[in-house]
C-alpha positions as CSV (number, residue, x, y, z in Angstrom):
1,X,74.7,136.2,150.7
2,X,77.0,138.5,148.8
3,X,79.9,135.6,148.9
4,X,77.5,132.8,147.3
5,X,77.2,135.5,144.5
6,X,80.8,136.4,144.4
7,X,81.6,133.0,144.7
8,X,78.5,131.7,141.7
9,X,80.1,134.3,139.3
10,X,83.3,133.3,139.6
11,X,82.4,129.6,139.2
12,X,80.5,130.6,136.4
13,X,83.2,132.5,135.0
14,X,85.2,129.8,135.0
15,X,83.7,126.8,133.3
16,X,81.4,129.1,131.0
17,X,82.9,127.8,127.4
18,X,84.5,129.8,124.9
19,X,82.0,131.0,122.1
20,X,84.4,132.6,119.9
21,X,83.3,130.3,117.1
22,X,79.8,130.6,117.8
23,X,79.4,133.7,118.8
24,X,77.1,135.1,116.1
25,X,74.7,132.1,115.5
26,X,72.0,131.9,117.8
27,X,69.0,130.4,115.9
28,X,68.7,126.8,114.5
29,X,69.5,126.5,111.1
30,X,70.6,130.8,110.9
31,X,72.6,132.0,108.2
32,X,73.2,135.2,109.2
33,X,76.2,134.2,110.5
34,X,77.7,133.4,107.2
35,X,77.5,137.3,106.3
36,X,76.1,136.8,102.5
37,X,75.9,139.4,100.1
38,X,72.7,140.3,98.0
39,X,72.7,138.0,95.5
40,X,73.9,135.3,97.4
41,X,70.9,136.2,99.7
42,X,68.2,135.9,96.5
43,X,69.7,132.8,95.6
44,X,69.5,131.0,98.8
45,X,65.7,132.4,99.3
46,X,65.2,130.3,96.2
47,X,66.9,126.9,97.7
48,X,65.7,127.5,101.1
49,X,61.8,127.9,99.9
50,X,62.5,124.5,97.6
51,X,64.1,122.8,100.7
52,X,61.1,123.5,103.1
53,X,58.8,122.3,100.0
54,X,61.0,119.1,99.3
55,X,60.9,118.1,103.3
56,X,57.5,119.0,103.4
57,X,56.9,115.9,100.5
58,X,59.9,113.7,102.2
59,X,57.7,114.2,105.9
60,X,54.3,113.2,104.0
61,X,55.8,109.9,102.8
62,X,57.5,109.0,105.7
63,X,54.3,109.2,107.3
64,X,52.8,106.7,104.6
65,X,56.3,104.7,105.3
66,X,55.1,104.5,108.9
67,X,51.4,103.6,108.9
68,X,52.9,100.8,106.4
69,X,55.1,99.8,109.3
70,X,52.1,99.7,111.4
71,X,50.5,97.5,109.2
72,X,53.2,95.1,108.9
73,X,53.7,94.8,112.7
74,X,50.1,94.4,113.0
75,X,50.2,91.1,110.6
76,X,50.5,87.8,112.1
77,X,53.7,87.0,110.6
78,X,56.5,89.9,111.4
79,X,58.0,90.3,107.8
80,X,61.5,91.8,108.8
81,X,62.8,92.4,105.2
82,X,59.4,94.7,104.3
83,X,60.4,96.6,107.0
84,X,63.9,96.7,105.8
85,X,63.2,97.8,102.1
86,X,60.4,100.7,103.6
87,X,63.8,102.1,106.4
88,X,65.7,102.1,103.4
89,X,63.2,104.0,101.7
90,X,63.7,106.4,104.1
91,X,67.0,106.8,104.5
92,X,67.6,107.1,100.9
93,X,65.2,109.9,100.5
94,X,66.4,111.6,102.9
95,X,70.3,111.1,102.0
96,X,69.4,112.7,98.6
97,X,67.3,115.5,99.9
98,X,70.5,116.4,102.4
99,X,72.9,115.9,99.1
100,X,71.2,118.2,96.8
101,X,70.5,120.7,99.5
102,X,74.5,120.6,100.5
103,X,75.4,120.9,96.9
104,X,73.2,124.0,96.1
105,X,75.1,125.8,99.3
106,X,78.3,124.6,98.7
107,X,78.5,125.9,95.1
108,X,76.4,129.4,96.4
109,X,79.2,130.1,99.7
110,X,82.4,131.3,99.3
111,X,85.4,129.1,101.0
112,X,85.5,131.1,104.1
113,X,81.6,130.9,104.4
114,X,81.6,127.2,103.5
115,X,84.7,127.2,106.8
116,X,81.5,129.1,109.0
117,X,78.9,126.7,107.7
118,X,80.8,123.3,108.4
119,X,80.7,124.5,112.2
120,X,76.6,123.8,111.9
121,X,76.7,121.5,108.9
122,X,74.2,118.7,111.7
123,X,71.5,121.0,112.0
124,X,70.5,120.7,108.0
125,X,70.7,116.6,108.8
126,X,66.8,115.4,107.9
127,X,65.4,114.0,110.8
């Protein structure tokens, strides 16, 4: 028994990865990482609360985007360029939502911080 724990560690040991980037961020979408003074803080309570409100509106109309889908599928004919203009929709809205988030941070963060925040830049994507 003691060797298939000797031996578990040391395979574990082995292939466990290197976290020396990642070390300090534990949480989806944490900043604390990014080690931001008191202002800095203030400021990004401010974009952070408009963000959550602005995703909140963007997940309201994708939901009217969808039931629209639903409709269209329903129809007899399958109208393929509705559906089109209505994923489009989405994808711009959300493309301008991640842009004016990005742009907020990137002028608030300091080059090095901006260096941290690139490592988790995916997990402000809108889904």
């Amino acid at each position: 028994m003691r060797l298939l724990v000797i031996l578990s560690l040391l395979v574990y040991t082995l292939f466990a990865d290197s976290h020396e980037k990642k070390d300090h961020h534990y949480y989806h979408k944490d900043l604390t990482y990014l080690n931001l003074d008191n202002d800095q803080k203030k400021s990004l309570k401010h974009i952070l609360k408009k963000y959550r409100k602005n995703i909140k509106k963007y997940r309201e109309k994708k939901e009217d985007i969808v039931e629209k889908k639903q409709e269209i599928f329903l129809e007899d004919d399958f109208d393929t360029e509705k559906i089109e203009r209505l994923n489009q929709k989405i994808s711009k809205k959300s493309t301008e939502l991640e842009i004016k988030f990005l742009k907020q941070i990137h002028a608030l963060l300091s080059k090095e911080q901006r260096k941290k925040f690139i490592e988790y830049i995916d997990e402000w994507e809108i889904e």
